[in-house]
VOTI-522615 format. One record per residue: x, y, z of N, C-alpha, C, O in turn; residue in three letters. Coordinates in Angstrom, 3 decimals. Example, Ala and Ser with C-alpha at 12.3 -4.5 7.8 and 13.67 -1.06 7.14 Angstrom:
2
n.east;n.north;n.up;ca.east;ca.north;ca.up;c.east;c.north;c.up;o.east;o.north;o.up;resn
13.190;-5.690;7.800;12.300;-4.500;7.800;13.200;-3.300;7.800;14.236;-3.319;8.465;ALA $
12.850;-2.250;7.080;13.670;-1.060;7.140;12.900;0.030;7.870;13.409;1.138;8.039;SER $
// end
This chain:
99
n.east;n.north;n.up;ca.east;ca.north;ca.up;c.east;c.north;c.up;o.east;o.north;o.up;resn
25.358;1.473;-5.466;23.944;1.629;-5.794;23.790;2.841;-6.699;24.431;3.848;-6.398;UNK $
22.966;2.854;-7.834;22.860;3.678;-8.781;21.896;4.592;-8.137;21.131;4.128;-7.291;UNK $
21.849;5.987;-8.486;21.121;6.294;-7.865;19.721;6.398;-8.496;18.779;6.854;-7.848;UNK $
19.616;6.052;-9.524;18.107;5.887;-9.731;17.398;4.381;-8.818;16.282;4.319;-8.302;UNK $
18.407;3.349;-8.849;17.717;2.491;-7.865;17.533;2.810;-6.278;16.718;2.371;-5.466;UNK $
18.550;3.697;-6.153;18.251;3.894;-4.611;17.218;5.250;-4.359;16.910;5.692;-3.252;UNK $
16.876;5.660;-5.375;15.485;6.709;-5.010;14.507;5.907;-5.387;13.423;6.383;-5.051;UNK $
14.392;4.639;-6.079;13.376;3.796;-6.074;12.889;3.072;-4.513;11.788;2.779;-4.046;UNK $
14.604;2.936;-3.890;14.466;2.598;-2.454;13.588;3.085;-1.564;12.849;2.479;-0.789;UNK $
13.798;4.720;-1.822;13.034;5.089;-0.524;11.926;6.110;-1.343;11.931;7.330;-1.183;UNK $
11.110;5.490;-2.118;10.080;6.262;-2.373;8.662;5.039;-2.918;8.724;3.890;-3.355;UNK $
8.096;5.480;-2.780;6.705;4.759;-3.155;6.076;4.651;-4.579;4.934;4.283;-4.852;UNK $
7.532;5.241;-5.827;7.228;5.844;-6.913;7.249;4.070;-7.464;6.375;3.640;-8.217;UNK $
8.313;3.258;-6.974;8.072;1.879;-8.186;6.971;1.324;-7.943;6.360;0.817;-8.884;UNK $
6.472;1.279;-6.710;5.511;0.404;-5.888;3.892;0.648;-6.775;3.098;-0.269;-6.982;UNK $
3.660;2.272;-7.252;2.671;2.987;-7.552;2.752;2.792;-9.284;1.738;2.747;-9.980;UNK $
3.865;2.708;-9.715;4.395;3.267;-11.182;3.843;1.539;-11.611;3.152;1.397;-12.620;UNK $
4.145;0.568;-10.931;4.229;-1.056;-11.158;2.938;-1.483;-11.509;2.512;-1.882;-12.593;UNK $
2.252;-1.306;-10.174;0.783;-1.811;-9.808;-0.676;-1.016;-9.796;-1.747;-1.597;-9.617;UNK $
-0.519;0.585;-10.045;-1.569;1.150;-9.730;-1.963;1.764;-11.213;-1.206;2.346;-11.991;UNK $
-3.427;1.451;-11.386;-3.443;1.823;-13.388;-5.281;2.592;-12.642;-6.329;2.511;-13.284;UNK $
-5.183;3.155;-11.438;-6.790;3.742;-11.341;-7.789;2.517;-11.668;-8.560;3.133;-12.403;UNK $
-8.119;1.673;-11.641;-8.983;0.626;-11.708;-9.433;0.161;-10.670;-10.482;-0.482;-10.633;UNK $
-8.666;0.431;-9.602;-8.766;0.258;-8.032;-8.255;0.873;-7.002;-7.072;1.212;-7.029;UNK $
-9.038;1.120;-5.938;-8.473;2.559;-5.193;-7.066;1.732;-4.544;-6.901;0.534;-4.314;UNK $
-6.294;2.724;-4.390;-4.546;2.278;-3.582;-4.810;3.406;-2.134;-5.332;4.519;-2.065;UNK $
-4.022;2.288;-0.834;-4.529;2.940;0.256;-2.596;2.439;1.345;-1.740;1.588;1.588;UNK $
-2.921;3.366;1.484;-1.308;3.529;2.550;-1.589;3.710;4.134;-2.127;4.668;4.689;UNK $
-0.978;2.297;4.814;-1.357;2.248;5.899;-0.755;3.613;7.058;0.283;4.271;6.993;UNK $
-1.599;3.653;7.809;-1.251;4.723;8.784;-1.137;6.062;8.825;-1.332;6.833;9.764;UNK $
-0.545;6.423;6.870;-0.397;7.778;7.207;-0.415;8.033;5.243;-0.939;7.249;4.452;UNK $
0.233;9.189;4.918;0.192;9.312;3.384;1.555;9.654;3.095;1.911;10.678;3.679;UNK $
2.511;9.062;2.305;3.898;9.952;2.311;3.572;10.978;0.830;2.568;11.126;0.133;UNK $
4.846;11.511;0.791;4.492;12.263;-0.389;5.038;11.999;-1.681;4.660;12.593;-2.691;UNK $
5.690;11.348;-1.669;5.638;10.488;-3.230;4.756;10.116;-3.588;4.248;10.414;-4.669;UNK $
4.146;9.044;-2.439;2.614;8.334;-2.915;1.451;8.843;-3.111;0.510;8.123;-3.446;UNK $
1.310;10.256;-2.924;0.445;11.054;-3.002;0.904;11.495;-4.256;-0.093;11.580;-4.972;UNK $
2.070;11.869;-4.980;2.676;12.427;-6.306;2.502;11.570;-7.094;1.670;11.867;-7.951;UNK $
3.155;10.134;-7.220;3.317;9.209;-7.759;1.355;8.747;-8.351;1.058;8.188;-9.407;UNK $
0.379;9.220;-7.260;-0.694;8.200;-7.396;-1.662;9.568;-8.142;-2.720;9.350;-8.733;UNK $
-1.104;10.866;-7.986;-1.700;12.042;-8.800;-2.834;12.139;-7.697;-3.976;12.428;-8.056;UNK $
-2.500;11.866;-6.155;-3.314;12.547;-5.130;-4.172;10.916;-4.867;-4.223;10.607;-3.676;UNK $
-4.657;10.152;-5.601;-5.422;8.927;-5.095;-5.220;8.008;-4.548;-5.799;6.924;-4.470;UNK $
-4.345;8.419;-4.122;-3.675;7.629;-2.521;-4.271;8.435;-0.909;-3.921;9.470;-0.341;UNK $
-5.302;7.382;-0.580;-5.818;7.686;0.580;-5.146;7.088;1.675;-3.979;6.765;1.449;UNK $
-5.564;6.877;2.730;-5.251;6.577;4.173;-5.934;5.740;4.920;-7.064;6.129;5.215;UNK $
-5.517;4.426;5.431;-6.554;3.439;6.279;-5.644;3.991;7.229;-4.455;3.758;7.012;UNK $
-5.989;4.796;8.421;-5.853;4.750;9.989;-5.821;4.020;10.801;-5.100;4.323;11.751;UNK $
-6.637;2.572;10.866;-6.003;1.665;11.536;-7.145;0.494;11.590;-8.232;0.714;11.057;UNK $
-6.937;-0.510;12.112;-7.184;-2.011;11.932;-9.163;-1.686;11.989;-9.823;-2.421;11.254;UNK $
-9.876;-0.722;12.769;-10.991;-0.886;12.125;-11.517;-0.024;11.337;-12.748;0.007;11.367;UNK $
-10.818;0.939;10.396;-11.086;1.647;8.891;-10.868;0.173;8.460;-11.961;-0.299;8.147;UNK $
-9.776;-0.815;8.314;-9.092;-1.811;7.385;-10.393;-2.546;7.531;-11.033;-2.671;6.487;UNK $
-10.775;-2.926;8.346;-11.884;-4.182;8.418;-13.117;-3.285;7.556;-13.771;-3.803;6.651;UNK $
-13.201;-2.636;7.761;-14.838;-1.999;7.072;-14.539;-1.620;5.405;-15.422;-1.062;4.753;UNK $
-13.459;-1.911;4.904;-12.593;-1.805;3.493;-12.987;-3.204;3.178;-13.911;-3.481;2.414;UNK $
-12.322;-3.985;3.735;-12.119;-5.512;3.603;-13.781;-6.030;3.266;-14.042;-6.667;2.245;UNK $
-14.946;-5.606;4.398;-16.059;-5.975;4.672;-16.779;-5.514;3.560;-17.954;-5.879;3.543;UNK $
-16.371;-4.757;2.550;-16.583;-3.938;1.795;-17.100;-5.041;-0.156;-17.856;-4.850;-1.108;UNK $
-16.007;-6.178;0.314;-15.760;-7.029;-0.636;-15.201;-6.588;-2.304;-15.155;-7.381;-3.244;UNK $
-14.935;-5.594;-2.339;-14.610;-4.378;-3.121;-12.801;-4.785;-3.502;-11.994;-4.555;-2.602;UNK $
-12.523;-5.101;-4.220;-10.373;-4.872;-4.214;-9.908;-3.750;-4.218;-10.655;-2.795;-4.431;UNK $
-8.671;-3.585;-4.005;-8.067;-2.467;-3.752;-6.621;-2.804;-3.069;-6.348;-3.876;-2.530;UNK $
-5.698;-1.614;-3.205;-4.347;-1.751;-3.022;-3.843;-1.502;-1.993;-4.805;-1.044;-1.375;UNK $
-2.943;-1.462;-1.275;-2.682;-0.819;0.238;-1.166;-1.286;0.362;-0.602;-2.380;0.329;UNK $
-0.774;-0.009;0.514;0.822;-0.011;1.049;1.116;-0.052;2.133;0.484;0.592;2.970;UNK $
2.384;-0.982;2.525;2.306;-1.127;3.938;3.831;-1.331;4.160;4.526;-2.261;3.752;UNK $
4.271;-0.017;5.058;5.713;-0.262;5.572;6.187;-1.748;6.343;5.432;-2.508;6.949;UNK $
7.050;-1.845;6.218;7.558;-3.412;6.904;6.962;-3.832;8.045;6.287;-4.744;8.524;UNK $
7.723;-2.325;8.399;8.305;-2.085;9.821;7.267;-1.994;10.896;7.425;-2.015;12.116;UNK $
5.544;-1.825;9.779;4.301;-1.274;10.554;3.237;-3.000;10.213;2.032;-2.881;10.438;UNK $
3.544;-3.900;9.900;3.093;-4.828;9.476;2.454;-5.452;10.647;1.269;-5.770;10.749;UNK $
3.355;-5.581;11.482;2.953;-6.607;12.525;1.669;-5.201;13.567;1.047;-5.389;14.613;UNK $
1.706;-4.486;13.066;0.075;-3.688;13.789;-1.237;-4.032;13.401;-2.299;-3.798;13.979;UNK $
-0.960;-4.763;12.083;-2.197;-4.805;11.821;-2.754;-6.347;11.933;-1.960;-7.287;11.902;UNK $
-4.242;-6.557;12.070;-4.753;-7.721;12.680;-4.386;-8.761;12.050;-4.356;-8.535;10.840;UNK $
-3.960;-10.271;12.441;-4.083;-11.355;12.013;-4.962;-11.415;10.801;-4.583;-11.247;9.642;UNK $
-6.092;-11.656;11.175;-7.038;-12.159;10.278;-7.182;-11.286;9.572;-7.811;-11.726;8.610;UNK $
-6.889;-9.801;9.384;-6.962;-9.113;8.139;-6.030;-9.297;7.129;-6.162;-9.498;5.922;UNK $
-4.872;-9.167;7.993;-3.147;-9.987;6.679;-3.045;-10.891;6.390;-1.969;-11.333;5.987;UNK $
-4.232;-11.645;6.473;-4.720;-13.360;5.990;-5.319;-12.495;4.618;-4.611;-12.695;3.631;UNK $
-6.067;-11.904;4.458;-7.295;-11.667;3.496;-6.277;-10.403;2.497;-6.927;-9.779;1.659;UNK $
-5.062;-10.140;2.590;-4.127;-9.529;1.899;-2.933;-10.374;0.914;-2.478;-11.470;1.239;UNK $
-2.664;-9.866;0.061;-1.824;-10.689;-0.786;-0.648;-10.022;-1.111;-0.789;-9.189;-2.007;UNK $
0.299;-10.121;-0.721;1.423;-9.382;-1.080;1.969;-9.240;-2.922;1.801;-10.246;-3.612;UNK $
2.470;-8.221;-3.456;2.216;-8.353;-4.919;3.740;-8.173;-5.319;4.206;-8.791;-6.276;UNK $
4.490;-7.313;-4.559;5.669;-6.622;-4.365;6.071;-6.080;-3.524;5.307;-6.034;-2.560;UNK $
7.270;-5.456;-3.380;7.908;-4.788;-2.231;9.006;-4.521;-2.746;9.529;-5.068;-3.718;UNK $
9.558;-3.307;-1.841;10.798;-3.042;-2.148;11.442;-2.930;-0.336;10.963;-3.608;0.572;UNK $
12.651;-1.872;-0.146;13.599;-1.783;0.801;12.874;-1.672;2.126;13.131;-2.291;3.158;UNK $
11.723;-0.584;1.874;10.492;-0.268;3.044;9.831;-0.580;3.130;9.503;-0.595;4.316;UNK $
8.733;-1.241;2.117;7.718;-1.207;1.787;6.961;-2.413;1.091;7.607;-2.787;0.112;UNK $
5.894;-3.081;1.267;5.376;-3.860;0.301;4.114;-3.634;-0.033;3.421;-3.247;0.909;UNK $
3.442;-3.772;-1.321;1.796;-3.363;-1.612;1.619;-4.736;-1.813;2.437;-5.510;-2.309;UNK $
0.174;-5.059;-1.276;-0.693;-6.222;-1.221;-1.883;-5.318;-1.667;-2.068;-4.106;-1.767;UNK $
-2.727;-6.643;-1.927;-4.010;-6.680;-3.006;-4.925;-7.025;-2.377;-4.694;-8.059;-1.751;UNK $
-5.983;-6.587;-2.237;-7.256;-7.549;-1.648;-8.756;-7.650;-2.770;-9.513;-6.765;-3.171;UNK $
-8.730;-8.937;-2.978;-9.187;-8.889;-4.227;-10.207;-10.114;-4.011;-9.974;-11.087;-4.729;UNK $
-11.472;-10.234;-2.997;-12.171;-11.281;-2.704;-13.098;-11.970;-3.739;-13.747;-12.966;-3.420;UNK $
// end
């Protein structure tokens, strides 16, 4: 593994660098790492948990949201219905919600 692909691995920099152009807010489930806070020039906020997500969603508004794999299955059914996956990498995948 080269190592420019494997710091793509564990950072939030392709995920942000790919999909995020400020046109729509980008939101990282659970917590904020710090790439994605570097990578997004700080506009990477925080959904805390399944009812911040619903009042986003309810919002009818699009927007981006990163979401570790590994933290996927926390969040509600019927909200990861109304999400679209766009990409992903080793940790991580960003979905779209775009009603």
């Amino acid at each position: 593994v080269s190592g420019k692909k494997e710091y793509y691995t564990y950072s939030d920099k392709y995920l942000i660098e790919k999909h995020f152009d400020e046109s729509i807010p980008i939101y990282h489930w659970q917590n904020k790492s710090y790439s994605g806070q570097f990578y997004s020039q700080g506009k990477l906020n925080v959904i805390e948990d399944n009812h911040k997500l619903k009042e986003y969603l309810n919002l009818n508004k699009p927007f981006l949201i990163i979401i570790p794999h590994k933290r996927v299955k926390l969040i509600d059914d019927n909200s990861m219905k109304l999400l679209k996956e766009i990409d992903s990498d080793f940790k991580k995948g960003i979905y779209l919600f775009n009603k």
